[in-house]
C-alpha positions as CSV (number, residue, x, y, z in Angstrom):
1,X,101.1,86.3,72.3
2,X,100.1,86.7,75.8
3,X,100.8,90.4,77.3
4,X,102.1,88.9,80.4
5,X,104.9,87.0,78.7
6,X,106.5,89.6,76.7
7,X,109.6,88.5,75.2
8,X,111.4,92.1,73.4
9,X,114.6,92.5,71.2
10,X,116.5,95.0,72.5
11,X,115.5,96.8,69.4
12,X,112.1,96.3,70.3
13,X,112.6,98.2,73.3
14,X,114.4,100.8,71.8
15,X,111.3,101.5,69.6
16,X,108.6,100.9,71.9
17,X,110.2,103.4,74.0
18,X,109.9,106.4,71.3
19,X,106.2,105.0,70.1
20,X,105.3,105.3,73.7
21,X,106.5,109.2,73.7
22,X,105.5,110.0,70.8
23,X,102.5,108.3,69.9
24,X,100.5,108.3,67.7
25,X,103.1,108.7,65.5
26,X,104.8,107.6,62.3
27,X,107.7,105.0,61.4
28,X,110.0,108.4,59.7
29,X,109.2,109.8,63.0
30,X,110.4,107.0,65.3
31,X,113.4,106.7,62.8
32,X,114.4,110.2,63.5
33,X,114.6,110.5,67.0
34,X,116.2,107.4,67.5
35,X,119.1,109.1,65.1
36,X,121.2,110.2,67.4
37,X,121.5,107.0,69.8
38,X,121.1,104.5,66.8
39,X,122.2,104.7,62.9
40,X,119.2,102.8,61.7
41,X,118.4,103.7,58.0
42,X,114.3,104.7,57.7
43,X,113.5,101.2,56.0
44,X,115.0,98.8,59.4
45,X,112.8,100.8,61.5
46,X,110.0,100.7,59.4
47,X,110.8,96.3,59.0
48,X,111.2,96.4,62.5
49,X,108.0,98.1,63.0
50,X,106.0,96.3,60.8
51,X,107.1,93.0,62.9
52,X,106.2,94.3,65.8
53,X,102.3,95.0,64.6
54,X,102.3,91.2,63.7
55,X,104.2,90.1,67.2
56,X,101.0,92.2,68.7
57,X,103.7,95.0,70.4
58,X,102.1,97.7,68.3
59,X,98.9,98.5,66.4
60,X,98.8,100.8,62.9
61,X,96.3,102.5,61.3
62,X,96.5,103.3,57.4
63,X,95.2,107.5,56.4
64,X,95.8,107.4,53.0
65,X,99.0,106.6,52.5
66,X,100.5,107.5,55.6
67,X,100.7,104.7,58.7
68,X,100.1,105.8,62.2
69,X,101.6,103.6,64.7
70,X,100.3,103.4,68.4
71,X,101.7,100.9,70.9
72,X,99.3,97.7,71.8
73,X,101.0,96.9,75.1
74,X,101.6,99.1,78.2
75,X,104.7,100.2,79.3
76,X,103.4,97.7,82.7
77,X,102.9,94.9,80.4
78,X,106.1,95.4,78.6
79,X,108.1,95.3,82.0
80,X,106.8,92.3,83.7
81,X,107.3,90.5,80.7
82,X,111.0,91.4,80.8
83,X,111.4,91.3,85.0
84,X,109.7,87.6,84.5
85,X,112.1,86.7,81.8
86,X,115.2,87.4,83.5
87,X,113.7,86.6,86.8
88,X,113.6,82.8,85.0
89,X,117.1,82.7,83.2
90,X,118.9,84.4,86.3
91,X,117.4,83.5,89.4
92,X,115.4,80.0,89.1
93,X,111.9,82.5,88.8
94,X,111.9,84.1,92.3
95,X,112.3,88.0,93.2
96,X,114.0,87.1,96.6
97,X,117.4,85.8,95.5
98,X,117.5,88.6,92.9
99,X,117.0,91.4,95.6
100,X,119.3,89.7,97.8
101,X,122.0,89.5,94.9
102,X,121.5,93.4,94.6
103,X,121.3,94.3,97.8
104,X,124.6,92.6,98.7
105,X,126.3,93.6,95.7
106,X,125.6,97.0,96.3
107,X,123.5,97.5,93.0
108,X,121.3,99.9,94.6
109,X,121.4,103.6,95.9
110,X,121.1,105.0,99.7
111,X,117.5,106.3,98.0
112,X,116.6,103.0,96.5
113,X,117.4,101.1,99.5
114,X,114.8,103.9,101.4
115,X,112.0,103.9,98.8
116,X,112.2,99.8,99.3
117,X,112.0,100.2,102.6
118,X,109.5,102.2,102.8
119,X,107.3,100.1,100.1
120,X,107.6,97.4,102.1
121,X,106.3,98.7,105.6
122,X,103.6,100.2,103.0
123,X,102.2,96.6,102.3
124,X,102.6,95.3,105.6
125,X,100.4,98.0,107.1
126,X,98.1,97.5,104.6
127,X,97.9,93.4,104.9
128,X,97.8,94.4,108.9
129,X,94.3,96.3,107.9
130,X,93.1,93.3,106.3
């Protein structure tokens, strides 16, 4: 699988999110602090999780008996991956008709709208330097 094309479940997410707290940690772990948002029983988790080691999402390493799990992609990776996938089924690939859908739907905040802004006179001054 190629770390630029990340493709997650939902699920995936939801557990890739904890191992990424918690790490390194354990599949009973993971299963317990997603108790309260999910009702997974300890053996789906612990499926899911062994799924993910062979999609390449997270890496394991076996003490004894126990299995610690760490995650294998960056939280970076695991985003673009997702902002290119919905970039492609929702906006024919490209950023600016997504912006401009959010923009003019009002999806984002005074303070979004600013920090945008203000990211975007950041790269023209720096492209000016070049």
């Amino acid at each position: 699988m190629k770390k630029g094309n990340l493709e997650l479940f939902e699920s995936e997410w939801a557990i890739l999110q904890k191992v990424w707290d918690l790490e390194p940690c354990t599949a009973p772990t993971v299963q317990e602090s997603l108790e309260s948002e999910k009702s997974w029983a300890y053996t789906t988790v612990k499926t899911m999780m062994d799924r993910m080691v062979k999609k390449g999402l997270l890496k394991t390493e076996k003490i004894r008996n126990l299995y610690i799990y760490s995650s294998a992609v960056t939280q970076a990776q695991a985003r673009k991956g997702e902002i290119a996938r919905t970039l492609k089924r929702a906006f024919d690939g490209t950023f600016t008709p997504m912006m401009q859908f959010m923009i003019e739907n009002d999806e984002l905040s005074e303070g979004e709208y600013l920090r945008l802004e203000e990211l975007i006179k950041k790269r023209n001054r720096k492209k000016a330097k070049h």
